[in-house]
C-alpha angles and dihedrals in degrees: 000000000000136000113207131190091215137020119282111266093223112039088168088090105045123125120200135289087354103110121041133207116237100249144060147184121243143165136156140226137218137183107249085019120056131197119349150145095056110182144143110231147166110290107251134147123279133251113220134163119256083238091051102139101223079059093060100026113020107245093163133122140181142182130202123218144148156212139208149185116273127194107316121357093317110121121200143194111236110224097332093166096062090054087048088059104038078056099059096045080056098046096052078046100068084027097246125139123285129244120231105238096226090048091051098045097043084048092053088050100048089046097051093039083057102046089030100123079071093065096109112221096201119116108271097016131105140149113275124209133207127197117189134176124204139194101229105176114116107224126119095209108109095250133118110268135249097224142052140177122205123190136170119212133182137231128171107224137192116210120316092230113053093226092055102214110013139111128275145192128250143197133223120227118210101151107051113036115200094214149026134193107281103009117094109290089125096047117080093231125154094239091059084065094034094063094036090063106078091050085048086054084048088060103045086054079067093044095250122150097218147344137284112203132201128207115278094237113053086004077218105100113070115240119171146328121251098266094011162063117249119225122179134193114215122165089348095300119116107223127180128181108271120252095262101159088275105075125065112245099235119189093227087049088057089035086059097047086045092037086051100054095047085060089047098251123145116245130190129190097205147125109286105182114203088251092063085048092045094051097040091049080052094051095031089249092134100070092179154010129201146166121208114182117142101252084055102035102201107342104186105223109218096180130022121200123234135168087324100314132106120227104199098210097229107313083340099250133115106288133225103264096034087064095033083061094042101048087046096047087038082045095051094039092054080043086241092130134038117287099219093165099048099244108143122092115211115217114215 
C-alpha cells in the first residue's frame, strides 16, 4: 500500500488496489438516528472497538466501481446507479441499513471531483472506487448491530490481470463451492470472497489465474469465476449462467448482454454444465471463453483446468467477440466512442 501527497507521474505501470487517493468519504449511522456526520475528509486509518461486531460476524459490504477520463479534460462515473442499487439489495440482505441513492451519488462525485487529478489517463488505467459498510457496535452478543460507518475511498489502478488482455487459465473448482441457494452469493459481501480464497491459492499452486466454480448442489452447472462473471460462445451464441441467487448481478456482466444484443448477437441466460463445456471445447463447439467484472473489465479465458486436463478453449487465444465487447464498452466508458445507453455519468 502506499499513500502518496500527489498522483503518480507514470500511470502506465500501476497494478490494482495498490495506490490510494487522500481523501475519503464517511459517515456514520445510528438506530433512532439514521444516517448522519457526512463529510469528505482526509484518508486515514479508522478507530474501531476491539467488539465491534463486523470484527466477530461479518456484517460488512462493498461495492467496485470506476471512473475515467472522457473526451478533454471531463471525467465520468460509468453506470453508478447500478452499483448504488446492487448495494442496497446487499445491504437488506445482511440487514444493515440502507443508503439513500442521491446521497450516495452526490457523495461518489464530490469525492472524485475532489481527488480528480488521480484519474490516470493511460490506456488500460481508471480510478477505482470502493464503498464499504460496517457494523461498528461494539457488543460481542450474536445480534445485528446499532451502528454502522460507511466510507468511499480511491485508488488509481492499472489492469487487474498483469498481462492486460490475455488469456488466461482457469481452474475448476469441484471440492469448495462459493455459493449455495439462499446464502449470500448474490450479495457482495466480503465472506463470499473470504471462503473463495483457499480454493484461489489452490489454483495458483496449478498455475491457474483464477477460479471456476460449480453449483453447490450437484457441483455440475458453471456458475461464476472467482472475481468475476463467466460468459461462453457455443455455436455463435453468447450464453452466461442465469442470476439464480448465487451469482452476483455485475454490471459488466449486464453492459455485455446489452452491449451483445445491440451487435445482433444472440444472447441466453441458461444452465451451461461443465460436460457441455468439456465436449464443446472437444468438437469446437465452445468458440470462446471469457470473464467481465468491473475490476477486469472483459478478461478473455484460453484453457480451463479440469481434473488434471487441460481444455484449450478453441486455439486458446482471445476470440472475436470477446475483443469486439471489450474495445466498444472500453470505447463508451473513455467516452471514444457514442453512449447510446446513457451510461456515462458525468462528474461536475
Amino acid at each position: 500500500m502506499q499513500d502518496q501527497q500527489a498522483p503518480p507521474r507514470d500511470s502506465s505501470q500501476l497494478g490494482f488496489g495498490e495506490v490510494f487517493t487522500p481523501h475519503m468519504f464517511s459517515m456514520q449511522y445510528k438506530d433512532g438516528t439514521g444516517w448522519y456526520d457526512a463529510r469528505i475528509a482526509d484518508r486515514g486509518p479508522i478507530s474501531l472497538d476491539p467488539a465491534a461486531l463486523v470484527f466477530h460476524y461479518g456484517q460488512e459490504i462493498f461495492e467496485g466501481l470506476k471512473a475515467y477520463h472522457g473526451t478533454g479534460k471531463k471525467v465520468y462515473l460509468f453506470r453508478p446507479g447500478k452499483n448504488i442499487e446492487r448495494m442496497n439489495v446487499s445491504l437488506e440482505r445482511l440487514c444493515m441499513p440502507t443508503i439513500d441513492p442521491g446521497v450516495f451519488l452526490e457523495a461518489m462525485k464530490k469525492l472524485v471531483s475532489m481527488d480528480q487529478a488521480w484519474v490516470p489517463r493511460s490506456p488500460g488505467t481508471s480510478l477505482y472506487i470502493r464503498p464499504t459498510c460496517i457494523a461498528t457496535q461494539p457488543v460481542l452478543g450474536v445480534r445485528t448491530s446499532s451502528e454502522y460507518m460507511f466510507f468511499i475511498i480511491l485508488s488509481p489502478v492499472g489492469s487487474y490481470f498483469s498481462a492486460g488482455f490475455e488469456p488466461i487459465r482457469v481452474l475448476v473448482e469441484e471440492n469448495y463451492v462459493r455459493a449455495a441457494p439462499g446464502g449470500i452469493g448474490f450479495a457482495k459481501a466480503g465472506g463470499n470472497y473470504a471462503a473463495s480464497m483457499l480454493a484461489t491459492e489452490k489454483a495458483k499452486e496449478a498455475g491457474c489465474g483464477q477460479v471456476l466454480w460449480l453449483d453447490a448442489v450437484e457441483r455440475k452447472y458453471i456458475e461464476e469465476a472467482g472475481t468475476m462473471n463467466v460468459f461462453f460462445v457455443i455455436d455463435g451464441v453468447l450464453a452466461t449462467p442465469p442470476l439464480n441467487g448465487t451469482i452476483l448481478a455485475g454490471v459488466t456482466r449486464d453492459s455485455v448482454i446489452q452491449l451483445a444484443l445491440d451487435m445482433g448477437i444472440p444472447v441466453e441466460q441458461r444452465r451451461i454444465s461443465m460436460q457441455e463445456v468439456i465436449d464443446g471445447s472437444r468438437t469446437g463447439r465452445v468458440e470462446e471463453c471469457f470473464g467481465t467484472g468491473t475490476a477486469a473489465v472483459i478478461a478473455p479465458i484460453g484453457e480451463l483446468l479440469y481434473r488434471e486436463e487441460t481444455l484449450l478453449i478453441k486455439d486458446g487465444a482471445a476470440g472475436k467477440i470477446s475483443r469486439q465487447l471489450h474495445e466498444t464498452l472500453v470505447g463508451i466508458q473513455h467516452g471514444r466512442l457514442p453512449d447510446p445507453h446513457g451510461w456515462r455519468v458525468l462528474v461536475e
